[in-house]
TIFI-243616 format. One line per field, with one value per residue: residue number from 1; residue in three letters; x, y, z of N, C-alpha, C, CB in turn. Coordinates in steps of 0.001 Angstrom, whole numbers, plus 500000, padded with zeros to 6 digits. Glycine has a CB too. Layout:
REM residues N
zami: [NUM/...]
dogu: [Ala/...]
n.X: [X/...]
n.Y: [Y/...]
n.Z: [Z/...]
ca.X: [X/...]
ca.Y: [Y/...]
ca.Z: [Z/...]
c.X: [X/...]
c.Y: [Y/...]
c.Z: [Z/...]
cb.X: [X/...]
cb.Y: [Y/...]
cb.Z: [Z/...]
REM end
This chain:
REM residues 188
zami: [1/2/3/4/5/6/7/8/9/10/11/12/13/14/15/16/17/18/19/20/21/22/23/24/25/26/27/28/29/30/31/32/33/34/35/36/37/38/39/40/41/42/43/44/45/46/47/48/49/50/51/52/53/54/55/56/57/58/59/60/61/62/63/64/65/66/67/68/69/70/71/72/73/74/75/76/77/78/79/80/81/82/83/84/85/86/87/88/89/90/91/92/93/94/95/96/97/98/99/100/101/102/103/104/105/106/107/108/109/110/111/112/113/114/115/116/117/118/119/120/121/122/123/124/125/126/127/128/129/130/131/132/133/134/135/136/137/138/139/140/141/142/143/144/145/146/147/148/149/150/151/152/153/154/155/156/157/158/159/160/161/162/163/164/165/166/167/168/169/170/171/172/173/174/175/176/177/178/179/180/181/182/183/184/185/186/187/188]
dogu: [Unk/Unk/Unk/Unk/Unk/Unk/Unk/Unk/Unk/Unk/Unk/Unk/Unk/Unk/Unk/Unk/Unk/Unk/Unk/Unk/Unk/Unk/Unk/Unk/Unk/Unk/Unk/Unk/Unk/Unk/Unk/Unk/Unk/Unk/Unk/Unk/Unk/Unk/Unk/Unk/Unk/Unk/Unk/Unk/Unk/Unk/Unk/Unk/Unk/Unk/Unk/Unk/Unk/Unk/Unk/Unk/Unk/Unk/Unk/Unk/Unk/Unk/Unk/Unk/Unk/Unk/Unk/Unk/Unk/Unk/Unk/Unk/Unk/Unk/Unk/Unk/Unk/Unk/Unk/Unk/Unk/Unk/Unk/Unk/Unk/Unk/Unk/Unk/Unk/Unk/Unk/Unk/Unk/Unk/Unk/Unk/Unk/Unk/Unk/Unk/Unk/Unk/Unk/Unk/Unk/Unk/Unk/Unk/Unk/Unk/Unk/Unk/Unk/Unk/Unk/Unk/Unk/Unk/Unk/Unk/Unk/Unk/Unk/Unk/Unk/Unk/Unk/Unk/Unk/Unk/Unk/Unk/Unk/Unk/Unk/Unk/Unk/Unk/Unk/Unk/Unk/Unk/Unk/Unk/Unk/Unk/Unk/Unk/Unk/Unk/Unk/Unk/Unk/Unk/Unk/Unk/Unk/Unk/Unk/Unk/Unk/Unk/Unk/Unk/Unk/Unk/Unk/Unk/Unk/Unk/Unk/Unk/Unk/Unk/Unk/Unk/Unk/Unk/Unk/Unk/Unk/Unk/Unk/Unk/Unk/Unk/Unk/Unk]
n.X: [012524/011991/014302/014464/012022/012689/015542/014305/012647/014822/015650/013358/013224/015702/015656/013583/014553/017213/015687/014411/016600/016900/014270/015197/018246/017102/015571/017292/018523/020610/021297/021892/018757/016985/014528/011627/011813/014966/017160/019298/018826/019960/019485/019352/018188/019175/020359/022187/023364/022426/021169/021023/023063/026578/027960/029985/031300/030624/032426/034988/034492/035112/037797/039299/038329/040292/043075/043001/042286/044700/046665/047772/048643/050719/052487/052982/054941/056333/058019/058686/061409/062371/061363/062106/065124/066390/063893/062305/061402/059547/057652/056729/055174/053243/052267/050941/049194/046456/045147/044414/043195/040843/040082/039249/037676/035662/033174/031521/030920/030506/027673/026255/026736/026276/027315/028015/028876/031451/032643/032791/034206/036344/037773/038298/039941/042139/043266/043546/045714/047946/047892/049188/051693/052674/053060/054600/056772/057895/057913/059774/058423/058923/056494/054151/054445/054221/051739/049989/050444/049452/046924/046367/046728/044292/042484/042839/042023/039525/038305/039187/037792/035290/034940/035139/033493/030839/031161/029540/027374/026839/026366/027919/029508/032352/033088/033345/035010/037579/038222/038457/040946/042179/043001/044175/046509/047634/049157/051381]
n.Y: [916673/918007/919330/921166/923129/923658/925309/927034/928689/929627/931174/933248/934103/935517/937330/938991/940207/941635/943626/944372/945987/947837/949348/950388/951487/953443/954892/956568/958066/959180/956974/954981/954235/951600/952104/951763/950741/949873/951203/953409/955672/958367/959876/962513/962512/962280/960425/958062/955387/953260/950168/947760/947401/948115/950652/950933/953512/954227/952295/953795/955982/955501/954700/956771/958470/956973/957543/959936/960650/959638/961339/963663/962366/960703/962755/964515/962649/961660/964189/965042/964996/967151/969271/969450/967919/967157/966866/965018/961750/963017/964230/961871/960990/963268/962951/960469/960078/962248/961019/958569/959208/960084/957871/956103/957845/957984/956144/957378/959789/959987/959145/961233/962880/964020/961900/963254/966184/965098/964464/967151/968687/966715/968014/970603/970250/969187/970791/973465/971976/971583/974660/975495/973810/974697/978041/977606/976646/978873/980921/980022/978416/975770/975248/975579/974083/971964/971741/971710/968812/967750/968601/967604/964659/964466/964643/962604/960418/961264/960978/958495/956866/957416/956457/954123/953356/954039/952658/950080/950566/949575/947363/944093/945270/944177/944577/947568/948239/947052/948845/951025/950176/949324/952045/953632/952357/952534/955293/954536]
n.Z: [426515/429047/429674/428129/428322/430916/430128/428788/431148/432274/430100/429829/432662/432657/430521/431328/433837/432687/431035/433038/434442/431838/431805/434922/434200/432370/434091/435592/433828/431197/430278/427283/425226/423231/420808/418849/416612/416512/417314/419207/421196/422797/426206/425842/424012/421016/418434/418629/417124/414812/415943/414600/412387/411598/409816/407226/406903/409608/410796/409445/410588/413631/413009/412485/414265/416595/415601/415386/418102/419687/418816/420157/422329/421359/420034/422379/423800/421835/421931/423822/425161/423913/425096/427779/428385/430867/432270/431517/432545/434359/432628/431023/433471/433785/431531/432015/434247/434539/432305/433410/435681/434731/433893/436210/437101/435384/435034/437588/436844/433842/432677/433226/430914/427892/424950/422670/423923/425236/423431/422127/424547/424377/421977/422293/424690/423556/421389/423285/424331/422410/422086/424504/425206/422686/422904/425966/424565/423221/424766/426600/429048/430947/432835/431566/429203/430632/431583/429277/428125/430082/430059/427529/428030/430097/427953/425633/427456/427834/425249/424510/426642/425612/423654/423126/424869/423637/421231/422544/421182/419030/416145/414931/417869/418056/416041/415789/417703/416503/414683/415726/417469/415796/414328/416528/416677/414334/414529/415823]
ca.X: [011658/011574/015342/013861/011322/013673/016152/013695/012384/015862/015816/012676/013850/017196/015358/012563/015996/017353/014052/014267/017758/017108/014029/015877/018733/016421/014943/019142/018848/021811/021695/021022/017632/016830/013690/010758/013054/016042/017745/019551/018626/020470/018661/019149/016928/020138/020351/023749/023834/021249/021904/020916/024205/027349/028155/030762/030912/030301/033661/035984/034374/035696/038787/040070/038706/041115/043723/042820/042478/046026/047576/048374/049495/052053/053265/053450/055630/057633/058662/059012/063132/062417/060532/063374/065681/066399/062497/061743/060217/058419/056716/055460/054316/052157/051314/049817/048047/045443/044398/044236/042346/040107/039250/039145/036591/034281/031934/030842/030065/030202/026356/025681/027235/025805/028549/028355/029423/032324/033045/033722/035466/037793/038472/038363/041088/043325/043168/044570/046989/049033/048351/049754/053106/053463/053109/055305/057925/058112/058290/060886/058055/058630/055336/053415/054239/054093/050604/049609/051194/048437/045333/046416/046589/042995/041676/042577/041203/037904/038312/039546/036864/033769/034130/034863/031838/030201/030955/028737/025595/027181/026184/028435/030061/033685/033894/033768/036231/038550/038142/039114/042277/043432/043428/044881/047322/048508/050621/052993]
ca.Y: [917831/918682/920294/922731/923727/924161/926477/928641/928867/930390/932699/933931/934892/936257/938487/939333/940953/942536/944829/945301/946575/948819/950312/951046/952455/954481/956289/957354/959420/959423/955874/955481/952704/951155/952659/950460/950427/949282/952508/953532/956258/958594/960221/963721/962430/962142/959271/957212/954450/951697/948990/946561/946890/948883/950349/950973/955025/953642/951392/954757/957019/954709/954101/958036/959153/956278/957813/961796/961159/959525/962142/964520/961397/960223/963502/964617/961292/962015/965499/964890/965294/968761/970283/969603/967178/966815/965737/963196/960907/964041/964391/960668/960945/964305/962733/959134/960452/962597/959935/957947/959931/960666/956876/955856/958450/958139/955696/958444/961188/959561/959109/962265/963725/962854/961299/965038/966765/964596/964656/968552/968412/966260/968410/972041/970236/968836/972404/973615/971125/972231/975582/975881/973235/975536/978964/977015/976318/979756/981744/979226/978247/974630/974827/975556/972540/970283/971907/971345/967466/967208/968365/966859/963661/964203/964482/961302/959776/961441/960252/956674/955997/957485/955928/952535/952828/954360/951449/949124/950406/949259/945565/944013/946127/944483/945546/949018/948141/946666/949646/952128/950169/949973/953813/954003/951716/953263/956148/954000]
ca.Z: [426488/430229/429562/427362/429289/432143/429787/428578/431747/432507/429571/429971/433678/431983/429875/432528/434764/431498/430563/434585/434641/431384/432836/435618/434127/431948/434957/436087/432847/430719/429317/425580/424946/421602/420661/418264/415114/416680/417102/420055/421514/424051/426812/425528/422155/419849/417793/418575/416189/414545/416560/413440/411735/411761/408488/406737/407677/411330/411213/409073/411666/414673/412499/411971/415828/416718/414986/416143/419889/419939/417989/421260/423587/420665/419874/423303/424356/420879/422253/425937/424967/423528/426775/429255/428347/432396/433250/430574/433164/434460/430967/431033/434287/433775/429837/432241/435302/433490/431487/434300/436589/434062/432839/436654/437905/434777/435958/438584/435726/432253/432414/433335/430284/426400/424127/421864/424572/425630/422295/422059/425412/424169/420734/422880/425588/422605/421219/424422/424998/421591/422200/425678/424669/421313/423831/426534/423980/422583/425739/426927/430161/431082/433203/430802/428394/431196/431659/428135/427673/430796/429300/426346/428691/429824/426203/425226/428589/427597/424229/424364/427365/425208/422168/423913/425574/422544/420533/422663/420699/417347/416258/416656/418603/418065/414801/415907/418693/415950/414050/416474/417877/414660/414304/417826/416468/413202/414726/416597]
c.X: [011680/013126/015370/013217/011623/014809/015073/013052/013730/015900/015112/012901/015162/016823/014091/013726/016432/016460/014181/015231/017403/016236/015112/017125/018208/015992/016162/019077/020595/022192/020905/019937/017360/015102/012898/011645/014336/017082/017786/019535/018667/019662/018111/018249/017439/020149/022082/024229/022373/021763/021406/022271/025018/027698/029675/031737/031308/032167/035073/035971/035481/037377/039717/039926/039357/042452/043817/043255/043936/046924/048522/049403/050677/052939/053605/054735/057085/058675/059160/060685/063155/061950/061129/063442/066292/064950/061910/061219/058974/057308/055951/054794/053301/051489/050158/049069/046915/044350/043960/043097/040796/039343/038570/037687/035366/033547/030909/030188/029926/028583/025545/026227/027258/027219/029296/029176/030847/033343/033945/034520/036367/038597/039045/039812/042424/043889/044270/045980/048080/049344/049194/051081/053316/053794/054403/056760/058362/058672/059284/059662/057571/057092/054407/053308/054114/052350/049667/050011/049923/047006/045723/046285/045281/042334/041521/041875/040104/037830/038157/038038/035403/033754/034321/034061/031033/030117/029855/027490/025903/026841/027101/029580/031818/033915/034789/035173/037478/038905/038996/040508/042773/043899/044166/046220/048369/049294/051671/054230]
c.Y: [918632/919829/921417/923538/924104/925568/927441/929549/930135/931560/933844/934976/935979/937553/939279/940650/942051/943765/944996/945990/947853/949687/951190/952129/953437/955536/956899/958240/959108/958220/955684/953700/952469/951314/951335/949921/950095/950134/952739/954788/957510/959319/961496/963675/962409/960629/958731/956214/953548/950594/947342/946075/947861/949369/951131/952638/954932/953760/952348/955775/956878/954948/955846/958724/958405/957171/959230/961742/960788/960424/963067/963695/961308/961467/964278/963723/961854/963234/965814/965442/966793/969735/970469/968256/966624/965956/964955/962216/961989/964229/963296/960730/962208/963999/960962/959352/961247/961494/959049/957896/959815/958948/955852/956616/958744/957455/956337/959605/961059/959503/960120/963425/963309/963171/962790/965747/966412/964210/966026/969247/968272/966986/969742/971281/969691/970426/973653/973409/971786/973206/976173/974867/974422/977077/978781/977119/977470/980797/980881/978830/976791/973845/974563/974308/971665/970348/971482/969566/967101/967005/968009/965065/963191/964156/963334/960577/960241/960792/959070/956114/956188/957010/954100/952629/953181/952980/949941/949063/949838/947527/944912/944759/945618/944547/947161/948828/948124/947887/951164/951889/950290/951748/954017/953374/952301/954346/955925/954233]
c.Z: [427797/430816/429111/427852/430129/431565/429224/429668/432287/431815/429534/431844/433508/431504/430690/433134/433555/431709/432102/434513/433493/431491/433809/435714/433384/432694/435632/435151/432223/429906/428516/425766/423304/421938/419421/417106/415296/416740/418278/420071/422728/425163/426380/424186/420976/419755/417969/417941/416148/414760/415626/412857/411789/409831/407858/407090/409098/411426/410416/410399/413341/414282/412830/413479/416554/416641/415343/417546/420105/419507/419328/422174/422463/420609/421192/423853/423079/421824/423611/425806/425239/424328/427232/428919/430017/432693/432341/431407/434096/433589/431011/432148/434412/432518/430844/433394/434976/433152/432394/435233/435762/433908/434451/437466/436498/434967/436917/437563/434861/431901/432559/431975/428746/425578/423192/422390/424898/424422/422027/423225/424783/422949/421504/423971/424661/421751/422039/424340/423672/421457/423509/425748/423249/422498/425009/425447/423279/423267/426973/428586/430248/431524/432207/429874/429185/431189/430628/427790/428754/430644/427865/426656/428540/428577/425756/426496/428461/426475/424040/425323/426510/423789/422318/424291/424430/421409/420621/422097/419707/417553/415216/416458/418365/416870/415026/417075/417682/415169/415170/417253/416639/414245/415200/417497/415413/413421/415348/415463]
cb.X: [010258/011057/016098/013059/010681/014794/017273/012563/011892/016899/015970/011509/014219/017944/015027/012154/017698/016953/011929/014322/019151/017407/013288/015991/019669/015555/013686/020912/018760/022738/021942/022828/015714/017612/014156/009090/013389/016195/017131/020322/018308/021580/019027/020474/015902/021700/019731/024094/025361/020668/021357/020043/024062/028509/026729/030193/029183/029260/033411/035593/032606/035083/038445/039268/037598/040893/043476/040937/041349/046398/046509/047174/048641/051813/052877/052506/054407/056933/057781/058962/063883/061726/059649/062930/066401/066482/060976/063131/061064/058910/057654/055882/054982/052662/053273/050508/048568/046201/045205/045063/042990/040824/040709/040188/037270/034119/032380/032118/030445/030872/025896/025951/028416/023938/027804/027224/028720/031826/031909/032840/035522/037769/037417/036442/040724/042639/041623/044259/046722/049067/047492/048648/052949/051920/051705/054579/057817/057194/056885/062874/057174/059526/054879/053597/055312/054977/050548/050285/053250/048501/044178/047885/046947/042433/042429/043942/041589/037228/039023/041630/036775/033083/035196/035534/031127/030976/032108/028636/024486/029295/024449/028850/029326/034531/032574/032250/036184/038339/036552/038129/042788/042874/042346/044154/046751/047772/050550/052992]
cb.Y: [917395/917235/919961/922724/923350/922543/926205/928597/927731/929766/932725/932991/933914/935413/938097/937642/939530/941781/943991/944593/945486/948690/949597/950366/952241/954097/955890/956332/961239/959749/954723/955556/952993/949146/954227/950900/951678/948423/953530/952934/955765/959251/960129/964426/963814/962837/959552/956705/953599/951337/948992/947095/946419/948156/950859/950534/955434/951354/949445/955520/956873/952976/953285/959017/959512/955268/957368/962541/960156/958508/963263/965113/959471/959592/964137/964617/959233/962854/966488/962420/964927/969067/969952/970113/967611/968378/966594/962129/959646/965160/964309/959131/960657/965851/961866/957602/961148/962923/959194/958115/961634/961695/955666/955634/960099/958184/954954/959206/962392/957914/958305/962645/963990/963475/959838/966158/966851/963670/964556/969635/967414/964677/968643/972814/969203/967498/972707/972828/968873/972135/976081/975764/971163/975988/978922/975695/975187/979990/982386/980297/979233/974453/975601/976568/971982/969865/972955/972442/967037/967695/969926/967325/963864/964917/965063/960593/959946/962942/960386/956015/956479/959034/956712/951889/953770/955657/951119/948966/951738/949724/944947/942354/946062/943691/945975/950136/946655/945459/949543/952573/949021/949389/954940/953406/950664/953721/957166/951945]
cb.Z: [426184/431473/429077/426359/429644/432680/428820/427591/432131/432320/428555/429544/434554/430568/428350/433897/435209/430140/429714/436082/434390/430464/433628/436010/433913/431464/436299/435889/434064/431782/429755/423294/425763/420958/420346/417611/414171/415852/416300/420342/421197/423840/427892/425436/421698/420086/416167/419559/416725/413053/418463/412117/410446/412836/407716/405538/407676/411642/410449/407547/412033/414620/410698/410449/416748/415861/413922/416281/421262/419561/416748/422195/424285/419086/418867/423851/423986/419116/421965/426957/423208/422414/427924/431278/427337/433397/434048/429822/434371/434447/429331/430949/435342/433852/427494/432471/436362/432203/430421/434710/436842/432769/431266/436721/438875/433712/436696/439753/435381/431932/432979/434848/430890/425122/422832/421835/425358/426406/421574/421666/426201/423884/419202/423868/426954/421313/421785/425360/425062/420696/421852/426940/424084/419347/424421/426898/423169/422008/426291/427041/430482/431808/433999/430336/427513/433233/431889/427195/427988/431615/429261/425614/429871/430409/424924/424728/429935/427449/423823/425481/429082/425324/420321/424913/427182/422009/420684/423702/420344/416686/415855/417466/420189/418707/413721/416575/419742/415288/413554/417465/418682/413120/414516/419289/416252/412225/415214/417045]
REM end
């Protein structure tokens, strides 16, 4: 008996720290809380998922923006030949620094910026990115498609990092994970 009393003693300290930490990040602004009904709740007052169960909707939704945000990186990478057959490692390296940049310095601004938003970022810079490689490739201006293969870069690096983090409200959460590599997966 006096083992029990000793672990709950632990969990009740465990979960004591918890409820401190999500106070705390509650008053940073920008991180989503589960509200009385079990419903996560982002700062801006949008509803981000019922953290009871994931449903079926949930795990297509995950599955097809999987499958969208990669669409620019693959077909960028496909076409790298067709830009300038000379800078083909030019092309991967302006299609992986982007993304890079982007998934390394979100920790610093991802919380300052609700999931919606980072959402239509990422559709408005994919947008871009095909229109400034289609433009590029028409008016024969290499810059330009390298310019476009870049914010087509960042897109998915906004993409891929916010619906990975987006997924952690889902219960459980590696469904939705599984759900969205497989989309990421299906255009290889």
């Amino acid at each position: 008996m006096p083992e029990r009393g000793g672990k709950q003693h632990e969990y009740t300290t465990l979960l004591t720290q918890m409820d401190y930490d999500l106070d705390y990040d509650a008053q940073l602004g920008g991180h989503p809380e589960k509200d009385s009904h079990n419903t996560v709740v982002a700062a801006d007052g949008a509803v981000v998922a019922d953290a009871s169960e994931i449903t079926t909707r949930d795990l297509l939704g995950f599955f097809f923006f999987g499958v969208i945000n990669n669409t620019s990186y693959v077909i960028m990478i496909a076409g790298a030949k067709d830009i300038d057959p000379s800078m083909i490692g030019i092309v991967y390296l302006v299609s992986e620094l982007p993304s890079i940049s982007v998934k390394l310095s979100a920790p610093y601004w991802f919380h300052l910026v609700p999931y919606r938003s980072r959402v239509i970022v990422s559709t408005v810079l994919m947008a871009c990115s095909f229109v400034s490689v289609a433009i590029g490739g028409i008016r024969d201006l290499v810059w330009l498609q390298l310019v476009g293969v870049a914010i087509g870069a960042a897109q998915s690096g906004v993409g891929e990092a916010s619906f990975l983090a987006l997924s952690s409200f889902y219960n459980p959460s590696r469904k939705a994970l599984t759900a969205w590599s497989s989309g990421t997966y299906s255009e290889m």
